[in-house]
PyMOL CGO cylinders between C-alpha atoms (Angstrom):
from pymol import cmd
from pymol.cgo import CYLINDER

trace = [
    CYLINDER, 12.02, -5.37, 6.11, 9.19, -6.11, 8.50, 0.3, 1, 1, 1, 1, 1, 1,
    CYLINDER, 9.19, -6.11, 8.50, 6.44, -4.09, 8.12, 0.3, 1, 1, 1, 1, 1, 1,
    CYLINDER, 6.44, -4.09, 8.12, 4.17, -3.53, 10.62, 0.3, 1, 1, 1, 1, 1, 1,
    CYLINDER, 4.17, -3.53, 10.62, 0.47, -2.25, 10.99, 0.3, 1, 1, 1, 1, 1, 1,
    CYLINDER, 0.47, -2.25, 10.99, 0.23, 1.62, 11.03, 0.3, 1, 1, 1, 1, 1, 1,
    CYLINDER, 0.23, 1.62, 11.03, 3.79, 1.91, 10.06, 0.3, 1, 1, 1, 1, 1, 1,
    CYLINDER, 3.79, 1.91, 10.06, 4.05, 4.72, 6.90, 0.3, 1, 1, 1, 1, 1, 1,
    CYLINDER, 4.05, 4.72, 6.90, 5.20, 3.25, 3.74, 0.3, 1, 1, 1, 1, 1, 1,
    CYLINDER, 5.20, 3.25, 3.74, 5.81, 4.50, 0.31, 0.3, 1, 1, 1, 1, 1, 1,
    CYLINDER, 5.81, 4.50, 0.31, 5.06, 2.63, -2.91, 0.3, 1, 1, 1, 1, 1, 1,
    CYLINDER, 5.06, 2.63, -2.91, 7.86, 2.11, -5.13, 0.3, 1, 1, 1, 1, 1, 1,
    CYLINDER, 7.86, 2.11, -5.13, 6.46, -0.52, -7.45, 0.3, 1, 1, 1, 1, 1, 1,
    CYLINDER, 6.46, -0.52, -7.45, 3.11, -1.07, -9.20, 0.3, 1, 1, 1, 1, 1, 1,
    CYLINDER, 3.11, -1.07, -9.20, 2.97, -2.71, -12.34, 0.3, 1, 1, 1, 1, 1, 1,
    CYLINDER, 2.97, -2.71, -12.34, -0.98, -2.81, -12.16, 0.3, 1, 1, 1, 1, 1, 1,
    CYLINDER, -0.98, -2.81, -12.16, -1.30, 1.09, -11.10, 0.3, 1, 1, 1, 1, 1, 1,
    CYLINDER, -1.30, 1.09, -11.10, 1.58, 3.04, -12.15, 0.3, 1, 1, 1, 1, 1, 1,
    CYLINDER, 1.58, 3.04, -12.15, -0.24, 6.25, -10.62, 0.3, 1, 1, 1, 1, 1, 1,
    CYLINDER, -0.24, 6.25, -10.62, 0.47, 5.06, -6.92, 0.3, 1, 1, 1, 1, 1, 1,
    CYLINDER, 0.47, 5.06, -6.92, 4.34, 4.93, -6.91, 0.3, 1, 1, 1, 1, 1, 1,
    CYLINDER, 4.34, 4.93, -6.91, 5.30, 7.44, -5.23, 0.3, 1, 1, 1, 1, 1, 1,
    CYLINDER, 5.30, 7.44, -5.23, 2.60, 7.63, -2.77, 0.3, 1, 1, 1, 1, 1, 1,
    CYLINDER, 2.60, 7.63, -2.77, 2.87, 7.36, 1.10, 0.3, 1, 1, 1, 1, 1, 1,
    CYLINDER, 2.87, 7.36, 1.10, 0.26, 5.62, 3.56, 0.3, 1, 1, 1, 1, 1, 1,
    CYLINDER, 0.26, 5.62, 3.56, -0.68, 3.57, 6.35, 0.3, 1, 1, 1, 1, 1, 1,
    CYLINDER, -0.68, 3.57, 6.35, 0.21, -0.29, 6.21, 0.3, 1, 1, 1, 1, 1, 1,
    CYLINDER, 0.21, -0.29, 6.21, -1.95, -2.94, 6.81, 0.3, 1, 1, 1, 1, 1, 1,
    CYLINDER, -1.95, -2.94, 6.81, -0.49, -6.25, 6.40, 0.3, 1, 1, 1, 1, 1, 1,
    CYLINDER, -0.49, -6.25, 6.40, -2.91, -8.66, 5.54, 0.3, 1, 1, 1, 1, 1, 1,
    CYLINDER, -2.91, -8.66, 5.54, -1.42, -12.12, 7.29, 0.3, 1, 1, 1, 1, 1, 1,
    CYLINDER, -1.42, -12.12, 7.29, -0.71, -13.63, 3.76, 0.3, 1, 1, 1, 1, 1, 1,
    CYLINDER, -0.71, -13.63, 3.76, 2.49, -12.21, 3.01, 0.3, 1, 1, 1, 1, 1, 1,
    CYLINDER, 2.49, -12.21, 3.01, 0.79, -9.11, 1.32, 0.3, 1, 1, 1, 1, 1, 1,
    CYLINDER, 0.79, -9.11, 1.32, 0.34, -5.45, 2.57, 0.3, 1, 1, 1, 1, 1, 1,
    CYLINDER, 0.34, -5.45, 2.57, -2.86, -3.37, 2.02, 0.3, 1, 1, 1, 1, 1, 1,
    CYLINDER, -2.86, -3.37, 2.02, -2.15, 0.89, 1.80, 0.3, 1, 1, 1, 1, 1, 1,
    CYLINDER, -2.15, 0.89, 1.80, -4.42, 3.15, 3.31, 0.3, 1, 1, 1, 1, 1, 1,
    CYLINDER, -4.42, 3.15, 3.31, -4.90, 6.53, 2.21, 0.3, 1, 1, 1, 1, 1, 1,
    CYLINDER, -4.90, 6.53, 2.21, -2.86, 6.55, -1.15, 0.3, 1, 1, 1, 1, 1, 1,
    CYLINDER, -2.86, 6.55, -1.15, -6.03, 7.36, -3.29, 0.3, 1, 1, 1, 1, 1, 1,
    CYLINDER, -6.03, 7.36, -3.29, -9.29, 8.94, -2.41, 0.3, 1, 1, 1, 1, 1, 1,
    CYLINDER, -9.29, 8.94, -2.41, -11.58, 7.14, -0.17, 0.3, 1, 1, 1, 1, 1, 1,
    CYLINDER, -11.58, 7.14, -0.17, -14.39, 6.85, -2.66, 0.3, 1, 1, 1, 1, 1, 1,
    CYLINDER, -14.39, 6.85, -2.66, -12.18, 4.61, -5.16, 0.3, 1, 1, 1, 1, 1, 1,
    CYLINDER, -12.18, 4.61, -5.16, -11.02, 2.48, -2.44, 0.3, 1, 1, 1, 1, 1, 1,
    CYLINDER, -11.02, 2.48, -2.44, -14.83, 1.67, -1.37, 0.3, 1, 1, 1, 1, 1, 1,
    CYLINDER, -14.83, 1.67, -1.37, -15.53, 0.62, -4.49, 0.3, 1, 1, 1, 1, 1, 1,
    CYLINDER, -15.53, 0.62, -4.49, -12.42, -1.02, -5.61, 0.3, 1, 1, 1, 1, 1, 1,
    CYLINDER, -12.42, -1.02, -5.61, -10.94, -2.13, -2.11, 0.3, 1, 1, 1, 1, 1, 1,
    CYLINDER, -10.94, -2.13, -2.11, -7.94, -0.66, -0.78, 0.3, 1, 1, 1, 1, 1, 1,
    CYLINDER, -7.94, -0.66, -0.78, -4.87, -1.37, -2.77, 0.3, 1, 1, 1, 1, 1, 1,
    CYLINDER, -4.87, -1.37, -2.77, -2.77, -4.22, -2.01, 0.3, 1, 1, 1, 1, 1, 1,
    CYLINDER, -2.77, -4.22, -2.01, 1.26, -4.71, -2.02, 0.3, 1, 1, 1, 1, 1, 1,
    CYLINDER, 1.26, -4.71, -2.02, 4.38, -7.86, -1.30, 0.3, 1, 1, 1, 1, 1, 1,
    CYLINDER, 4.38, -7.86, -1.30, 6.93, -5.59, 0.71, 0.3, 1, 1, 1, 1, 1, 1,
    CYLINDER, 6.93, -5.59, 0.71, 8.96, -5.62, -2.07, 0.3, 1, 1, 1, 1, 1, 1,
    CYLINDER, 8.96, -5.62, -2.07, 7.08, -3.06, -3.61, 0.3, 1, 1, 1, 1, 1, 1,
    CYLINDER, 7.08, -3.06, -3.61, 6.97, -0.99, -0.69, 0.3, 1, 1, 1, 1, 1, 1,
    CYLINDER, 6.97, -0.99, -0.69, 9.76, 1.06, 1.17, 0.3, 1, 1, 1, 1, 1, 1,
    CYLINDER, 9.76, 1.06, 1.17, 9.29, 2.83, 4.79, 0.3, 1, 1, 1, 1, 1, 1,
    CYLINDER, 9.29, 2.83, 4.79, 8.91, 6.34, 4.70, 0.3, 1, 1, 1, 1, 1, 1,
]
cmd.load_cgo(trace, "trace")
């Protein structure tokens, strides 16, 4: 699968946050073979945190 930027994407796999499967958002691949989420968790947390990151494998498109 080939995702591309702005394409929505659900997370189906997070062994370091459990809470996000499930949740759909905005892609953002990252040029390094990884995929950053937007908008799966409130916008405070990912300030101060950094938006949360993903390989495609853990991702499906919604």
């Amino acid at each position: 699968m080939a995702i591309k930027k702005r394409d929505q994407v659900t997370v189906v796999s997070s062994p370091d946050a459990p809470g996000l499967v499930g949740r759909t958002g905005e892609a953002w691949p990252t040029g390094d073979g990884r995929v950053q989420v937007d908008g799966i968790r409130d916008p405070h947390l990912d300030l101060a945190l950094g938006t949360p990151t993903f390989t495609e494998d853990q991702l499906r498109q919604a």
